[in-house]
C-alpha positions in Angstrom: 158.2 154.1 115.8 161.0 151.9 114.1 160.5 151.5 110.2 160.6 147.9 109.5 161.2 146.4 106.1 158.5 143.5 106.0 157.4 140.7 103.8 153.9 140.6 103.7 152.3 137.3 101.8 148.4 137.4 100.9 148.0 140.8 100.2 145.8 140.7 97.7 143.5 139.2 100.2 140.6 141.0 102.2 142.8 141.3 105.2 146.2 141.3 103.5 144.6 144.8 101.5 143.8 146.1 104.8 147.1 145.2 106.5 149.5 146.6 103.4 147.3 150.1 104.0 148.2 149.9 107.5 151.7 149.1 106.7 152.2 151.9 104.5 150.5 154.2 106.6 152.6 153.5 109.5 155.9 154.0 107.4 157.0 150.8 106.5 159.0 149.4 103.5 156.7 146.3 102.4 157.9 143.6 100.2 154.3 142.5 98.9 154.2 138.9 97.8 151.7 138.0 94.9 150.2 135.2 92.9 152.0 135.6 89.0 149.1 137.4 87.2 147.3 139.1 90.3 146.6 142.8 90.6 148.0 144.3 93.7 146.1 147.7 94.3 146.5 150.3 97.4 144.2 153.1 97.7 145.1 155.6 100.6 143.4 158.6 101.3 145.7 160.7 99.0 146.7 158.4 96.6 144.1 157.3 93.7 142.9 154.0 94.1 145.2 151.4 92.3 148.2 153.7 92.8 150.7 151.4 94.4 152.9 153.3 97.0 156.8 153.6 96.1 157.3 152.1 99.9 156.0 148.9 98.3 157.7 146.1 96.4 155.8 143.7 94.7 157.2 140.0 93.9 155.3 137.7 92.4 155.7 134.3 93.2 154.1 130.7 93.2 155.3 129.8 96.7 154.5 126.3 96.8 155.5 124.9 93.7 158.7 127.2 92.8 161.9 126.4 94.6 163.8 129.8 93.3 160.5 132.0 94.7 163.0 133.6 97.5 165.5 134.5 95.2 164.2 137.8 94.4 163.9 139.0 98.4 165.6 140.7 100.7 166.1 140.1 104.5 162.8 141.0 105.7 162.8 142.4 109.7 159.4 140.8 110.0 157.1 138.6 108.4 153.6 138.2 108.0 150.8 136.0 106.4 147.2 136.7 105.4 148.1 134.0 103.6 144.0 131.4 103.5 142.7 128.9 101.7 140.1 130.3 99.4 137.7 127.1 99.2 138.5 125.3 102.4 139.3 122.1 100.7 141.5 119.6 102.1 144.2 119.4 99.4 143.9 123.8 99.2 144.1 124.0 102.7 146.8 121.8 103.1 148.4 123.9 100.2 148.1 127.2 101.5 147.7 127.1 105.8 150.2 124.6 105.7 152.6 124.4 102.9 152.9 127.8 102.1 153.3 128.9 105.5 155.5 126.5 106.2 158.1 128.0 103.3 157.5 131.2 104.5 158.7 130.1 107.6 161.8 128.6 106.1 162.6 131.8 104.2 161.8 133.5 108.2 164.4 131.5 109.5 167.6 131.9 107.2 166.9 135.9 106.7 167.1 135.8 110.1 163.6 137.8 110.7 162.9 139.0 114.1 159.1 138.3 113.8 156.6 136.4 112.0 152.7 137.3 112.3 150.7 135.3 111.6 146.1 135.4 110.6 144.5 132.3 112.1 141.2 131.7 113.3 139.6 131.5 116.2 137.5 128.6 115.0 140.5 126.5 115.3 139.5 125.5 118.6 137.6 123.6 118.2 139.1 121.8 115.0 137.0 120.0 112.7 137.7 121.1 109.6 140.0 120.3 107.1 141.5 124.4 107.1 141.3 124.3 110.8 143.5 121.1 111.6 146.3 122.5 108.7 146.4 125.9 110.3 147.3 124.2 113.5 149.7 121.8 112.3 151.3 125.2 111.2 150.7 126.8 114.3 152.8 123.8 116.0 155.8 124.7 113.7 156.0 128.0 114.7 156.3 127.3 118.5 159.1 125.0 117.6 160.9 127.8 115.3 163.7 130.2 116.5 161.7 133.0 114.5 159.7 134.8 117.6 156.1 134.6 116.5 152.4 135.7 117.3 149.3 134.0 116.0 146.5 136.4 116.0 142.9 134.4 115.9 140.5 136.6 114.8 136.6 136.1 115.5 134.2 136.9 112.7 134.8 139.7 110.0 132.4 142.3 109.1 132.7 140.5 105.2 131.4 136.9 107.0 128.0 139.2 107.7 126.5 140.5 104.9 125.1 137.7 102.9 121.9 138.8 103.6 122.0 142.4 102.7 120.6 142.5 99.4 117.7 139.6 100.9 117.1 141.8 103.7 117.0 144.5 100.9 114.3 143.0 99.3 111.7 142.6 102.0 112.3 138.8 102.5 113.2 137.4 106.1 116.3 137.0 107.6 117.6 133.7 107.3 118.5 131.9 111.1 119.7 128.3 111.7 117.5 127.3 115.0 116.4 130.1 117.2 119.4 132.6 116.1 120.1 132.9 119.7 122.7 129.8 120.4 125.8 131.0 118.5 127.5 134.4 118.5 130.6 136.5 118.0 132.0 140.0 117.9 132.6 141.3 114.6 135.7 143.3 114.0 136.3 145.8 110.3 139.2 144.8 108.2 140.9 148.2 109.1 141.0 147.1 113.2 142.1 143.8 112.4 144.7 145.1 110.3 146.1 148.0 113.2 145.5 145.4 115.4 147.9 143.2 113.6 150.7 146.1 112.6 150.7 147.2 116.0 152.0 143.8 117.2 155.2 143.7 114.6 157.6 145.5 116.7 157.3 143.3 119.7 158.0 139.9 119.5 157.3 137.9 122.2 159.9 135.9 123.9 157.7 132.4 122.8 155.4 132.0 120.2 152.0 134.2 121.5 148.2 133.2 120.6 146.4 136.3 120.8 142.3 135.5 120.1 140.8 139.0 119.0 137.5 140.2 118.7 136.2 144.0 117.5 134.4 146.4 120.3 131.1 146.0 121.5 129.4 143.0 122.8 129.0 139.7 121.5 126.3 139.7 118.8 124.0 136.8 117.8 122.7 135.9 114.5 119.2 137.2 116.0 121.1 140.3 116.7 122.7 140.9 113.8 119.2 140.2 111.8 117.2 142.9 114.1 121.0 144.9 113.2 120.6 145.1 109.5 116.6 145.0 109.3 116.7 148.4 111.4 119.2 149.8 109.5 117.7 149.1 105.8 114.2 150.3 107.1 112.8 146.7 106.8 110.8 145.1 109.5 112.3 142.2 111.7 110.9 139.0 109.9 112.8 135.8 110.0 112.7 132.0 108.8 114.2 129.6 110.9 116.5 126.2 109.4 117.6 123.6 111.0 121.6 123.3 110.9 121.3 119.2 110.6 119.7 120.3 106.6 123.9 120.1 105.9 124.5 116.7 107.2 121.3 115.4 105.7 122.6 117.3 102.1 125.9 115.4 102.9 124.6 111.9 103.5 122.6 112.4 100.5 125.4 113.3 98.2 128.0 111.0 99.7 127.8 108.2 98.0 129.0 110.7 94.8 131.9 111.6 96.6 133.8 107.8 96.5 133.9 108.7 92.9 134.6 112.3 92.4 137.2 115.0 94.4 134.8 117.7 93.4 132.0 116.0 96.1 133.9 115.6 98.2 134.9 118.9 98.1 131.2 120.0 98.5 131.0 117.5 101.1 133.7 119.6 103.3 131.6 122.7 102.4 128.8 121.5 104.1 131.0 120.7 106.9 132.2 124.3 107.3 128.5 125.6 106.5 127.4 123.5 109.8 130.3 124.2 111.7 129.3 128.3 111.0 125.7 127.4 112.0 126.2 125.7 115.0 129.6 127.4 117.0 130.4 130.9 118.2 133.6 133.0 117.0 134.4 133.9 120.7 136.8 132.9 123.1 136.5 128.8 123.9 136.7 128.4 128.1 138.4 124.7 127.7 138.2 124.3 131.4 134.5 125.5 131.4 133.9 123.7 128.0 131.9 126.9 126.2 132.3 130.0 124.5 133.2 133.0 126.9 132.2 136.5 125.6 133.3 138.5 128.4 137.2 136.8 127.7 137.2 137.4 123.8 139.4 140.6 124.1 138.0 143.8 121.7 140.1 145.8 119.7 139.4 149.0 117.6 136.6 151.5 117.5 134.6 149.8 114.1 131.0 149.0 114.8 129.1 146.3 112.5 126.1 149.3 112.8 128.0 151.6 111.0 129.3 149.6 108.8 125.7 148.1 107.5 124.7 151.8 107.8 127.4 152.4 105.1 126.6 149.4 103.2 123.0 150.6 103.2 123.9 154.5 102.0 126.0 153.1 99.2 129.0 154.8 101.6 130.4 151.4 100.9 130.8 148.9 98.1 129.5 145.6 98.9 132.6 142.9 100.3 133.7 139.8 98.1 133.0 137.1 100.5 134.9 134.2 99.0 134.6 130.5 97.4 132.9 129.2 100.4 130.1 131.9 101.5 127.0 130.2 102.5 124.6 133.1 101.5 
């Protein structure tokens, strides 16, 4: 294995954590770029947790709005972004999947990097979000750039399914939009995703690569993962079914609002991404076929969304923070 000096931006993030782990597990020299004023921790399994290893670096930086913010950097061999919008918001997105991607990809280009990874969705497919058409406006750059690249769309995350633990928890019924049964996706752990991503740095492809991942197992539905998670915390299988068109009708309602006020409108795009959730699968999208393909989603990794609700339920595991935007 070839020890790699690389830049990593977002990892203070869910994934980012996971990938830096990776990174300094596999030997590398990490150059860890942070928001000024945010904690960067690294717990390894023999290291205390908020030890930062000596292999990393940590810069802090305000990408976007401060010109000099590669002037403390070295020439990174490869380059990679965790880098999401917290909210989903048009003007964040457009901030962080576009912007400060896009100066990443500047500093890529004149350190002369031999790589840059980078997380995107699977979702964006189908694009009809505001976070979904700025990550592929980004996406577009890199396959115009001399920097090699791969774009690693990931389906669901283990942190996008637990919502409804502590209702589950507490006797009530699992929550569905329609009969549970028309969406799905296969669920990967932070810690695949992560190898899955670190294994990828020392090859760059020869043009920009889109590699849509998924974790092992079949593809689960919202039914499944209810019947999942009921068995596991000893509850019985009840459920309440909602229909997904409650987020347009909460839209239309508070639309009028939004002419006046960026903070409904803001909402409004929540909804948006709420219904998007409630109605599409995070699996491979068969263009030619026009649906979602299971058996094409490529697995990686050995994690299982069982045993991780099984840790979750033992206390094994602390509970995930799911983000601005979680629905419930």
């Amino acid at each position: 294995m070839r020890v790699m000096r690389v830049l990593l931006a977002g990892a203070t993030g869910y994934i980012g954590q996971a990938v830096l782990r990776e990174l300094v597990a596999e030997g590398h020299e990490v150059v860890a770029l942070v928001r000024p004023g945010r904690r960067l921790s690294l717990t390894l399994s023999d290291q205390e947790p908020n030890e930062v290893s000596d292999a990393v670096a940590v810069v802090e930086a305000e990408i976007t709005s401060d010109e000099d913010w590669t002037a403390p950097l070295p020439n990174a061999d490869v380059v990679v972004s965790c880098l999401a919008s917290r909210s989903g918001a048009p003007a964040d997105a457009r901030l962080v999947e576009y912007e400060a991607n896009r100066r990443l990809l500047e500093y890529a280009e004149r350190a002369g990097a031999q790589h840059f990874v980078m997380l995107s969705a699977i979702c964006v497919q189908i694009p009809r979000l505001a976070f979904q058409r700025e990550k592929l406006k980004f996406e577009a750059l890199l396959a115009e750039s001399s920097v090699p690249a791969t774009i690693i769309r990931a389906t669901a995350f283990f942190r996008s399914l637990v919502g409804q633990v502590e209702r589950v928890r507490a006797g009530k019924p699992f929550l569905l939009f329609s009969s549970g049964n028309t969406t799905a996706c296969k669920p990967i752990s932070d810690r695949d995703l992560a190898m899955f991503m670190v294994s990828k740095l020392a090859s760059p492809p020869s043009s920009t690569a889109v590699l849509p991942i998924g974790g092992p197992g079949p593809a689960l539905t919202p039914q499944d993962q209810g019947r999942l998670l009921c068995e596991t915390l000893g509850q019985p299988f009840r459920t309440t079914s909602l229909p997904p068109e409650m987020f347009d009708w909460i839209r239309w309602l508070i639309s009028p609002l939004g002419l006046v006020s960026q903070r409904m409108r803001d909402r409004m795009e929540f909804l948006r991404i709420a219904k998007f959730y409630a109605t599409e699968s995070m699996l491979y999208w068969d263009a030619t076929a026009e649906r979602y393909d299971a058996e094409a989603t490529p697995e990686f990794g050995d994690d299982t969304l069982q045993v991780f609700y099984a840790g979750l339920a033992s206390g094994e595991l602390k509970m995930p923070e799911r983000g601005e935007h979680s629905l419930f």
